[in-house]
N, C-alpha and C positions, 0 to 999 in steps of 0.2 A: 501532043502525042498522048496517047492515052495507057496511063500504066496500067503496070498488072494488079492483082491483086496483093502481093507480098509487098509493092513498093508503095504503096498508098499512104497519104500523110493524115487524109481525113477518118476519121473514127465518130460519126457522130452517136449520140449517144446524150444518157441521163443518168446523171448518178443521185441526184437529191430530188425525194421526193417534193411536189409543191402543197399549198394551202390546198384543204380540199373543204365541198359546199356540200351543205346541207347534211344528214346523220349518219356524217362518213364514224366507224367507231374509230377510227386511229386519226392522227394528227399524220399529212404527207411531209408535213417538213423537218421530221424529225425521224424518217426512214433516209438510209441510205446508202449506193452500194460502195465496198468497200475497194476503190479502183483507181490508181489514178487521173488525173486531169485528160490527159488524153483520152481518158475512156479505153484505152487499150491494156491491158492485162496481161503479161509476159509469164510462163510456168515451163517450169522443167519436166512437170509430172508428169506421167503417163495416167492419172487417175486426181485430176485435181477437184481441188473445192473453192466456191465462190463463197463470200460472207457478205452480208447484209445486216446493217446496224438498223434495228427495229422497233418502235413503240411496244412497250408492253401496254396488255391490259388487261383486266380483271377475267373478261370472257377473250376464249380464243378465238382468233382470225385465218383465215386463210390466204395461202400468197403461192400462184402458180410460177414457178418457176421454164421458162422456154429457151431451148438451145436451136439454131440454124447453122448453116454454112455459110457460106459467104454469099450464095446465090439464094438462101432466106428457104431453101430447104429444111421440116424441120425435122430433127435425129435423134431432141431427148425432148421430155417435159415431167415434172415433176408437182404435188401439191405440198405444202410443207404448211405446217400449223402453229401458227405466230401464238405470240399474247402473252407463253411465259416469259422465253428467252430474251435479252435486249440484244444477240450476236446470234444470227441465225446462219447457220453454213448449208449448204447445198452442196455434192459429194456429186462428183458424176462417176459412171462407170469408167472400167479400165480400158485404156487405147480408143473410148470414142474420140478423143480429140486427138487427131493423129498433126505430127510435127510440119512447122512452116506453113498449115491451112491459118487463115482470120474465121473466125467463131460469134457468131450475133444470139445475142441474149438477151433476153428481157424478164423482167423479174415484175409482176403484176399482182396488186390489191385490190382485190373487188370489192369497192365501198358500198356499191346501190345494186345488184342482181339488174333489177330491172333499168337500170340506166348506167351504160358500159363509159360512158364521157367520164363518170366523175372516178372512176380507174384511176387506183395509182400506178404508174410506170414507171422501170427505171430499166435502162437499156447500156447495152455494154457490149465490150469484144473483147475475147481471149484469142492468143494465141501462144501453142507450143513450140519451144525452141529448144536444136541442138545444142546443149550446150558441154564442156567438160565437165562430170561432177567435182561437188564443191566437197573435201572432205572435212569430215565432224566425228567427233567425238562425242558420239547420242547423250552420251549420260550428263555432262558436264552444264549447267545452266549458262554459266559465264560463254563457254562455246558456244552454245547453241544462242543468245543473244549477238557473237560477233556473227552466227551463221544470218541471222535476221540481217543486217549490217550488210553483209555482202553480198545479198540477197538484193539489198535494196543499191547495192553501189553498181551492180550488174543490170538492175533496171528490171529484175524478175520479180516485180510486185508481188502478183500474187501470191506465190511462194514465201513471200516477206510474212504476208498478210496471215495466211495461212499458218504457219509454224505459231507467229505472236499470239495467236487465237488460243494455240493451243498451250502455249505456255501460258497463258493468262491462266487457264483451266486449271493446269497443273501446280503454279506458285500465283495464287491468289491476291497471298499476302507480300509478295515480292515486292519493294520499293525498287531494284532495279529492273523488273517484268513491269512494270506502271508506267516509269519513265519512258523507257524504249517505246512502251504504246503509244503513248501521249507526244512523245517526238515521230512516231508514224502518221499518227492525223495530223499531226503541226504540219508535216511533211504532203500531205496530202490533202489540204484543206478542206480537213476534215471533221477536224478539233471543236468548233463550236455546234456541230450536227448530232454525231456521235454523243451518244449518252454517258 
């Protein structure tokens, strides 16, 4: 029987970049998106962000970001400019990704203009879920770390991912904002990719 769409187990997809040939400027295996194993990507937001752990380098890069439907329709696309950041986010607009649709993504390195093969790729699926909101107490770090926590015990990675991103921003120097990261990629076998 052929399921639907919402029932589907497969998600395939690429989350780590590979070796790439000839005078690619970035290193692909040490890009990567920030997503679970499934390749599927669970958010509560009405206006989420995808992140992607990225080579720095000295001169900046370019990295198209592309959004589909399920049926490879596409709805957004974006370019965003590598090279400073090693934690690149990508922001999509509000209610483009409307609740219970799967969302195909791909997130692209042009290493050679003139030869599209040696392309890094990494590919993914989000999907929006109703869920009860989770409440928090904004201000509190210690909250907003079990918010990460339940975040990820719900399976709403993204969201996980997300928030950690920005607390990393905010407490830099946080020895428990480090931790909680570093048990996200342990978590997501992510840890030896991730810079």
């Amino acid at each position: 029987a052929q399921a639907d769409g919402n029932a589907r187990n497969e998600f395939p997809g690429r989350r780590v970049g590979g070796g790439t040939r000839g005078n690619c400027a970035v290193d692909g295996r040490t890009m990567a998106a920030l997503n679970p194993a499934s390749n599927l990507g669970l958010t509560t937001s009405d206006r989420p962000s995808l992140y992607f752990s990225m080579p720095t380098a000295e001169t900046a890069y370019h990295a198209q970001f592309i959004l589909n439907d399920s049926d490879e329709n596409r709805l957004y696309e974006t370019t965003l400019v590598a090279g400073a950041e090693s934690i690149l986010g990508v922001h999509l607009p509000v209610d483009l990704v409307v609740p219970n649709q799967d969302y195909h993504w791909y997130f692209v390195v042009a290493c050679n203009p003139l030869d599209l093969s040696q392309n890094v790729v990494l590919e993914g699926w989000l999907r929006r879920v109703s869920v009860p909101s989770i409440p928090a107490d904004a201000e509190l770090l210690e909250t907003q770390l079990n918010l990460v926590s339940t975040y990820q015990q719900e399976g709403l990675w993204n969201d996980a991912i997300a928030l950690m991103v920005e607390l990393r921003r905010t407490y830099p120097d946080s020895q428990a904002v480090q931790a909680q990261w570093s048990h996200i990629l342990e978590t997501l076998n992510l840890i030896t990719v991730v810079q």
